[in-house]
One Martini backbone bead per residue (centre of mass of N, CA, C, O) as a GRO file, in nm:
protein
   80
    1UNK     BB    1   3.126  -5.253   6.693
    2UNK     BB    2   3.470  -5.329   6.787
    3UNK     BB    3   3.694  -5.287   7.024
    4UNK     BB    4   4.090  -5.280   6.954
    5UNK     BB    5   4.237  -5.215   7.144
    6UNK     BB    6   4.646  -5.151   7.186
    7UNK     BB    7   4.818  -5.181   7.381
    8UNK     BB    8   5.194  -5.102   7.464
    9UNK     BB    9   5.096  -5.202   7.832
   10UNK     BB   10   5.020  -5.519   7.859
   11UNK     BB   11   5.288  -5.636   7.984
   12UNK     BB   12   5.221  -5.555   8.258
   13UNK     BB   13   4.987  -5.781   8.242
   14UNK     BB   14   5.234  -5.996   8.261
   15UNK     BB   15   5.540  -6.163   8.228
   16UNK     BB   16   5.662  -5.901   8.032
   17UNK     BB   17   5.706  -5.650   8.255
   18UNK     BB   18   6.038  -5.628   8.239
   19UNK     BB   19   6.055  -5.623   7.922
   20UNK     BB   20   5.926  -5.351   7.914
   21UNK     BB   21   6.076  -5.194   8.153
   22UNK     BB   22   6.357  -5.179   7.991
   23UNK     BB   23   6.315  -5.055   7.787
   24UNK     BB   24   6.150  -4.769   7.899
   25UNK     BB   25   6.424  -4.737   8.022
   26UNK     BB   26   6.576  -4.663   7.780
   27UNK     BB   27   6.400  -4.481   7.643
   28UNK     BB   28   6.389  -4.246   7.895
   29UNK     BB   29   6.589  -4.281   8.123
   30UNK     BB   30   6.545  -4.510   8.338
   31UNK     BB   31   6.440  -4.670   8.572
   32UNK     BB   32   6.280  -4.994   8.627
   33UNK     BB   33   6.182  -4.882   8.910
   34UNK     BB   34   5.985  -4.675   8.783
   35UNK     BB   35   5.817  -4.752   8.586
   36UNK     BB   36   5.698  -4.965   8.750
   37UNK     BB   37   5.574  -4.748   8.988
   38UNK     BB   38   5.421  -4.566   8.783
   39UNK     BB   39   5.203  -4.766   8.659
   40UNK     BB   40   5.099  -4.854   8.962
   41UNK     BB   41   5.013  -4.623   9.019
   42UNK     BB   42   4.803  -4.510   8.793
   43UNK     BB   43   4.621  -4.747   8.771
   44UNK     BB   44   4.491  -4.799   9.050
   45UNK     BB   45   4.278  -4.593   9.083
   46UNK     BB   46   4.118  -4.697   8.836
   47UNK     BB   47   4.101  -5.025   8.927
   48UNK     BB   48   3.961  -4.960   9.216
   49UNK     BB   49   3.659  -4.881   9.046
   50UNK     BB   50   3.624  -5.200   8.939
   51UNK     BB   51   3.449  -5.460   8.922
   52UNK     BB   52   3.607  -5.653   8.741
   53UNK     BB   53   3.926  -5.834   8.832
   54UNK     BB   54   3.976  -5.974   8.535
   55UNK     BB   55   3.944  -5.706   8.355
   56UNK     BB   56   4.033  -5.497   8.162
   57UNK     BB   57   3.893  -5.225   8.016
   58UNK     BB   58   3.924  -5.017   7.802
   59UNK     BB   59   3.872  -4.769   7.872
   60UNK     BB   60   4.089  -4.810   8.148
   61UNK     BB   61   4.347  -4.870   7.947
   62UNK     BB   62   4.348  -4.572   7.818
   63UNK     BB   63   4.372  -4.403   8.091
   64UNK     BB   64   4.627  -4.527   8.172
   65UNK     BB   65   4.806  -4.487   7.915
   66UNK     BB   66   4.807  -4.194   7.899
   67UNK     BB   67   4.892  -4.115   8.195
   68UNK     BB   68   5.178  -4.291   8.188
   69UNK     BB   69   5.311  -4.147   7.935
   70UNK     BB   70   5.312  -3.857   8.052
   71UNK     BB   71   5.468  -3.897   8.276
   72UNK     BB   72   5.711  -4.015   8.159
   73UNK     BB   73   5.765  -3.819   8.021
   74UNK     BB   74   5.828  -3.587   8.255
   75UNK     BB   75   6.038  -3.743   8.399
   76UNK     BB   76   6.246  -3.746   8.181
   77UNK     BB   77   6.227  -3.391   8.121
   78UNK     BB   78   6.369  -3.372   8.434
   79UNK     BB   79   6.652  -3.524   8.401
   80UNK     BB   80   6.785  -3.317   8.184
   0.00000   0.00000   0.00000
């Protein structure tokens, strides 16, 4: 069986970064520079454990996308 998971911020590893960056800030009502500044701490924790710095493995991609979206909420329903 083969693990097919997509995440919803792969765009954030791609040059597609900042059009990521702008819906989310549009969509949580953030700054663009929240978003991307958000990512890159959730991220850094993670993928500074991995041996292979090519590739991030899915178990690490879901484990970002969890806390990056928490965090998300969070800020979002701070500044409400």
């Amino acid at each position: 069986m083969t693990d097919t998971y997509q995440s919803p911020y792969a765009d954030f590893n791609s040059s597609k970064r900042f059009n990521l960056a702008n819906q989310l800030a549009k969509d949580y009502r953030l700054d663009v520079s929240q978003i991307l500044f958000t990512y890159l701490k959730v991220a850094q924790p993670i993928l500074s454990k991995q041996q292979d710095t090519k590739q991030i493995p899915v178990a690490a991609q879901r484990k970002i996308d969890q806390r990056f979206e928490k965090t998300l909420k969070s800020l979002s329903q701070s500044k409400g």
